[in-house]
PyMOL CGO cylinders between C-alpha atoms (Angstrom):
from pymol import cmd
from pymol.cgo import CYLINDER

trace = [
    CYLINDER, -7.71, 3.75, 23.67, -7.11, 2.16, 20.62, 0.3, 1, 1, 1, 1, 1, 1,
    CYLINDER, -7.11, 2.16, 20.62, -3.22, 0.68, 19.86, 0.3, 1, 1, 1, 1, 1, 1,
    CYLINDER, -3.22, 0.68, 19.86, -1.43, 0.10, 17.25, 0.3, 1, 1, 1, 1, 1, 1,
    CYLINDER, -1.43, 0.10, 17.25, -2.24, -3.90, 15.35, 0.3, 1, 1, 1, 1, 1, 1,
    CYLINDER, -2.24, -3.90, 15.35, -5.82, -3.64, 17.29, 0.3, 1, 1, 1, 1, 1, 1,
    CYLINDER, -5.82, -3.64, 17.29, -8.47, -4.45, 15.15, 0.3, 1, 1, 1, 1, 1, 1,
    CYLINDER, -8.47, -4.45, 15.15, -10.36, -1.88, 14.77, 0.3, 1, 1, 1, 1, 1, 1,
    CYLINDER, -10.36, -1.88, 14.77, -13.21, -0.50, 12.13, 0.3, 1, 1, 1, 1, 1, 1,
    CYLINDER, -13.21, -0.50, 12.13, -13.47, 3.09, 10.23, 0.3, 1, 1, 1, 1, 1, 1,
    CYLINDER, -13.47, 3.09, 10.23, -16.19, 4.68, 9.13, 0.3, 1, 1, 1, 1, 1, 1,
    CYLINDER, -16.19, 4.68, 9.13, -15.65, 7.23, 5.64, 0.3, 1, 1, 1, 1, 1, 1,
    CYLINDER, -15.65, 7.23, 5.64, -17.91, 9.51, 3.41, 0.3, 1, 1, 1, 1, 1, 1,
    CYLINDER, -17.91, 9.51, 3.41, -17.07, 8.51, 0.04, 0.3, 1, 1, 1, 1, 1, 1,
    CYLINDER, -17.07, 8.51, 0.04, -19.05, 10.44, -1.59, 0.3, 1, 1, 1, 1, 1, 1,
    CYLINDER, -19.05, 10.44, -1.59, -21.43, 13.37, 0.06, 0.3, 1, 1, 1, 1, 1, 1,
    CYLINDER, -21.43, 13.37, 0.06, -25.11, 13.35, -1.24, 0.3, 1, 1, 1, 1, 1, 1,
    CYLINDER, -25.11, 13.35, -1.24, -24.57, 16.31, -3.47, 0.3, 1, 1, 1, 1, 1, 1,
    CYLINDER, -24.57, 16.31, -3.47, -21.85, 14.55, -5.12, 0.3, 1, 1, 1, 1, 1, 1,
    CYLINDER, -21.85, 14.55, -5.12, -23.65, 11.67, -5.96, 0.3, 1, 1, 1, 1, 1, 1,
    CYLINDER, -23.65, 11.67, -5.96, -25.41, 11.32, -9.51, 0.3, 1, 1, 1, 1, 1, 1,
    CYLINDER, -25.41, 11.32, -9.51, -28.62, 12.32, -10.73, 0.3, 1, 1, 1, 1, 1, 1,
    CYLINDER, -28.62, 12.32, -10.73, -29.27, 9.06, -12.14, 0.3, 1, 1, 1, 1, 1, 1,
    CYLINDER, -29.27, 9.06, -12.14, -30.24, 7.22, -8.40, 0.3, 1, 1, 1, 1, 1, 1,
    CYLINDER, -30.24, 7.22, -8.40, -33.38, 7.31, -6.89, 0.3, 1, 1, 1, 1, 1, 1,
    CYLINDER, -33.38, 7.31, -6.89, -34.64, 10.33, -4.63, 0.3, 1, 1, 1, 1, 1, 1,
    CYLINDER, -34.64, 10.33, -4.63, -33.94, 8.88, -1.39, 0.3, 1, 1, 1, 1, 1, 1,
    CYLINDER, -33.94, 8.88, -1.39, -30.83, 7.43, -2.25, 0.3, 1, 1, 1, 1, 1, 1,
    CYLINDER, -30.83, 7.43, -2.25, -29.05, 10.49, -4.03, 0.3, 1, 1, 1, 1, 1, 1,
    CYLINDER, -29.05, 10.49, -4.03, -30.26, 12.09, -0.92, 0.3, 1, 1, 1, 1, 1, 1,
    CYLINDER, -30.26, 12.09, -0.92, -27.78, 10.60, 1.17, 0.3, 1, 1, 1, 1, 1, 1,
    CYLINDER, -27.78, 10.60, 1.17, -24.13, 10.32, 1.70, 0.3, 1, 1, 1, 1, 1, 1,
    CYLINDER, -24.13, 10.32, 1.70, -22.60, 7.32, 0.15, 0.3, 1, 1, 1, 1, 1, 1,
    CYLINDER, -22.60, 7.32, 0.15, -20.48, 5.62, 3.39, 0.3, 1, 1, 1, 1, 1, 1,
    CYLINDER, -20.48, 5.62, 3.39, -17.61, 3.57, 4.23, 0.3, 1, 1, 1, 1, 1, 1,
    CYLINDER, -17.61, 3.57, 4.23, -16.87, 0.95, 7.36, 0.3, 1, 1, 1, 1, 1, 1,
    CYLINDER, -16.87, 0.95, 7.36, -14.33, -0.51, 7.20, 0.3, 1, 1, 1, 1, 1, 1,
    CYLINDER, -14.33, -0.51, 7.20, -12.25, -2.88, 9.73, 0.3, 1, 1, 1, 1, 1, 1,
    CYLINDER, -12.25, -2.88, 9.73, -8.74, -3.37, 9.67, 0.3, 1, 1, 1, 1, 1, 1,
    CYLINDER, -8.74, -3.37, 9.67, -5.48, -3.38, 11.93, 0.3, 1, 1, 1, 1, 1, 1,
    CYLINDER, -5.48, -3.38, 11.93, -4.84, -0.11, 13.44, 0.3, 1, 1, 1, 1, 1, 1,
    CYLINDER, -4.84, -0.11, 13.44, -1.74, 1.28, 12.46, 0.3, 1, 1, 1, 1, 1, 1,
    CYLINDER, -1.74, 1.28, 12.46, -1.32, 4.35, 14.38, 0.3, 1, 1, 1, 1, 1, 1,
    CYLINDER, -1.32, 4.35, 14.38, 0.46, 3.63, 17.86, 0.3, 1, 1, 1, 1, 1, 1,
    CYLINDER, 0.46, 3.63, 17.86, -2.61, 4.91, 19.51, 0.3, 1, 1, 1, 1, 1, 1,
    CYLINDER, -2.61, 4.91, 19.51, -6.26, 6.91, 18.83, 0.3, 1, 1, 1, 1, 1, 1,
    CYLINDER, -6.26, 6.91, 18.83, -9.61, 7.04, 20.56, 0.3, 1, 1, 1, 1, 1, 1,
    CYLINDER, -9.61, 7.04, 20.56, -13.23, 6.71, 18.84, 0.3, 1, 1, 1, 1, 1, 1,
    CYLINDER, -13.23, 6.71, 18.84, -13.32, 9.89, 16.95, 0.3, 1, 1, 1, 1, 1, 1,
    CYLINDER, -13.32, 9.89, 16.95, -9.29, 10.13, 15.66, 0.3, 1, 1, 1, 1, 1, 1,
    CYLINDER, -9.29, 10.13, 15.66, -8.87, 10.37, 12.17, 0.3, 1, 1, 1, 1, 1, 1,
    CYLINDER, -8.87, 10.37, 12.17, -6.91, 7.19, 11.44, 0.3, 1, 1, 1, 1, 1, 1,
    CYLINDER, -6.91, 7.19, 11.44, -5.46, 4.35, 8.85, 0.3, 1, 1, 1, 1, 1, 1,
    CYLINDER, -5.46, 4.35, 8.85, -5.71, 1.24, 8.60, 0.3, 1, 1, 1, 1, 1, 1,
    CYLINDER, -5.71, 1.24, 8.60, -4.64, -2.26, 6.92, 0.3, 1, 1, 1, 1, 1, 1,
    CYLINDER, -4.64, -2.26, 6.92, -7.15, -4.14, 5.85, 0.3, 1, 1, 1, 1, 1, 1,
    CYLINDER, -7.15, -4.14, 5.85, -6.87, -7.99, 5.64, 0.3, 1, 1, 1, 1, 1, 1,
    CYLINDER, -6.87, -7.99, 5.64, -6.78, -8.11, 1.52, 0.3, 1, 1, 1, 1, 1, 1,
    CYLINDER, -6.78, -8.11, 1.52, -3.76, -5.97, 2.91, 0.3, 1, 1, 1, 1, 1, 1,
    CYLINDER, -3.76, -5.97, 2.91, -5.28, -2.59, 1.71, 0.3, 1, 1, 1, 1, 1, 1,
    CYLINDER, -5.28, -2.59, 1.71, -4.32, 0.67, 3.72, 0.3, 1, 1, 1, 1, 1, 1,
    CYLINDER, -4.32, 0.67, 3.72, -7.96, 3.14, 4.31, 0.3, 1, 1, 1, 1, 1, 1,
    CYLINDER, -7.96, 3.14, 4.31, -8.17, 6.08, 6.32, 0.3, 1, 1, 1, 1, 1, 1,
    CYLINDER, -8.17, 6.08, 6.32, -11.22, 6.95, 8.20, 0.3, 1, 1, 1, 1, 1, 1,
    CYLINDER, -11.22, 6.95, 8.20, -12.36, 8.09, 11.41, 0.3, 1, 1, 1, 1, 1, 1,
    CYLINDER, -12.36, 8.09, 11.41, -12.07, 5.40, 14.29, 0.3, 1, 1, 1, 1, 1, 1,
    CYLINDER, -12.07, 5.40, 14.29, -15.68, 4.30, 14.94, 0.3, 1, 1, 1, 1, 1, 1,
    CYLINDER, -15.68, 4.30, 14.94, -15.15, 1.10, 16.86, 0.3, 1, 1, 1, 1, 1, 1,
    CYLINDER, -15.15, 1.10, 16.86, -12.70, -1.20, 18.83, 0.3, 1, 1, 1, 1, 1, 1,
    CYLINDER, -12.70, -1.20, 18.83, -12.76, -4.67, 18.10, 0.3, 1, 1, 1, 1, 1, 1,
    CYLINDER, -12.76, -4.67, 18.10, -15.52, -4.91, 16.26, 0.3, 1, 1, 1, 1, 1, 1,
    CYLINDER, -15.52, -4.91, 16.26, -17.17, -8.42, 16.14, 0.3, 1, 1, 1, 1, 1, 1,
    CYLINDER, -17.17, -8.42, 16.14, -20.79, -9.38, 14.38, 0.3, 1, 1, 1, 1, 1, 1,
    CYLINDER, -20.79, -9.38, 14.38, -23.91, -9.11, 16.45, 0.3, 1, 1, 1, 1, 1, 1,
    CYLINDER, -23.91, -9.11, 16.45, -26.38, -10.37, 13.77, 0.3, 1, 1, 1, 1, 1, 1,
    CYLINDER, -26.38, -10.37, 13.77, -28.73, -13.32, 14.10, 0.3, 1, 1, 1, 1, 1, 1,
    CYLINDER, -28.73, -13.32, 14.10, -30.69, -15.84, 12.10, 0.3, 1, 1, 1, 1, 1, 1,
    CYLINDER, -30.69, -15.84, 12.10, -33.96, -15.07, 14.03, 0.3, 1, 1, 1, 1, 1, 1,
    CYLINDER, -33.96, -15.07, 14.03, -35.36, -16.80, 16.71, 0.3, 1, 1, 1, 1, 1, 1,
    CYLINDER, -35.36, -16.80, 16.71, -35.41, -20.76, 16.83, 0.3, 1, 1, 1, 1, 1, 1,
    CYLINDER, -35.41, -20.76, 16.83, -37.99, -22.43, 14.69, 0.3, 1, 1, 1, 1, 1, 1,
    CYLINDER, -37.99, -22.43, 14.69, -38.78, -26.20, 15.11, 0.3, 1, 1, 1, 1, 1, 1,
    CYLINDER, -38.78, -26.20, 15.11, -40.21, -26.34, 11.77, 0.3, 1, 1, 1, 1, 1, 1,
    CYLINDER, -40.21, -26.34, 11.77, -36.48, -25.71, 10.53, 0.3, 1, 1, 1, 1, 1, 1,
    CYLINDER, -36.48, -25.71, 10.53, -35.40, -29.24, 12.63, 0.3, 1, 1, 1, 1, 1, 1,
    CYLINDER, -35.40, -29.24, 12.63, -37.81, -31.25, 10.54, 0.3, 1, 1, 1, 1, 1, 1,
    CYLINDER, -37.81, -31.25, 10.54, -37.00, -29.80, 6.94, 0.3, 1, 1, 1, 1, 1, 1,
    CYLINDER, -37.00, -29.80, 6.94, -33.33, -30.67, 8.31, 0.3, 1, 1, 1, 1, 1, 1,
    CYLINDER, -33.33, -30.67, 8.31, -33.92, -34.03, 9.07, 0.3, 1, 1, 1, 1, 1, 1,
    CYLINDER, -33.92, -34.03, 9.07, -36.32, -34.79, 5.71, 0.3, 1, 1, 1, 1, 1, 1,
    CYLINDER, -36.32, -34.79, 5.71, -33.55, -33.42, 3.27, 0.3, 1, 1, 1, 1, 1, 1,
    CYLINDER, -33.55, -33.42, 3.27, -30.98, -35.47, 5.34, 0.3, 1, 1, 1, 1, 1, 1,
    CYLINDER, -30.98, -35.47, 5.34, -33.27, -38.69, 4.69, 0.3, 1, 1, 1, 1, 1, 1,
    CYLINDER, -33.27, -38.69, 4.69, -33.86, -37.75, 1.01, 0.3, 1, 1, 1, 1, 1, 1,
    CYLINDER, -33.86, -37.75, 1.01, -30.07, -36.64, -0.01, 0.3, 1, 1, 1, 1, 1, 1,
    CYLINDER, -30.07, -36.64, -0.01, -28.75, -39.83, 1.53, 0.3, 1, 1, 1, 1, 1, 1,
    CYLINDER, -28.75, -39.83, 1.53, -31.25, -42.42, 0.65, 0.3, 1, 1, 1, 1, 1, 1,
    CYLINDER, -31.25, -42.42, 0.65, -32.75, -42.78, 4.10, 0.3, 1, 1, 1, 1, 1, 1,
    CYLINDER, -32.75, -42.78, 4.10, -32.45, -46.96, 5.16, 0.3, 1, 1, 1, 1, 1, 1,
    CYLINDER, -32.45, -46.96, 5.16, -31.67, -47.59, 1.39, 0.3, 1, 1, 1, 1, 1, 1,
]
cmd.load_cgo(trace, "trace")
C-alpha cells in the first residue's frame, strides 16, 4: 500500500493504436502509444492497480494507474570488459600528456 509523498510510477495510454496516425509505420501505428511516469503520490493511499495522480519532479501533476512502488533503475552497462580498463588508461595517458 502505497501513501501519500511515496514515490511512486504510473503507467497511461495516451493515445490507443486506432487513434494514432496513418503516417507511422505498420507495427508502430499498431500499438498503443504509453505513458510511465514516476512522481510523488498524492493520494493518502492506493495499491498497484488504483487509478491515481501524481507530482512529478519538474512539479507536473499526471494521472495514471499505479504500476509500481518506489521505482528505482535496474539497467546495466553489460558485463565487465578488461579491454574497457586499457582504452581508460591510454586516453588518460594521451589527454594528460603521460610523463610530459
Amino acid at each position: 500500500m502505497a501513501k501519500k509523498g511515496d514515490w511512486v510510477r504510473i503507467h497511461n495510454i495516451v493515445l490507443r493504436s486506432e487513434q494514432r496516425t496513418g503516417k507511422l509505420p505498420d507495427d508502430t501505428r499498431a500499438s498503443d502509444l504509453q505513458m510511465w511516469t514516476k512522481g510523488f503520490l498524492q493520494d493518502e493511499a492506493a495499491e498497484i492497480g488504483d487509478e491515481v495522480t501524481v507530482l512529478t519532479a519538474a512539479g507536473r501533476l499526471e494521472k495514471g494507474t499505479l504500476f509500481e512502488e518506489r521505482p528505482h533503475y535496474t539497467h546495466s552497462y553489460g558485463d565487465f570488459v578488461p579491454e574497457i580498463i586499457e582504452i581508460d588508461r591510454q586516453l588518460r595517458e594521451i589527454l594528460h600528456g603521460g610523463e610530459k
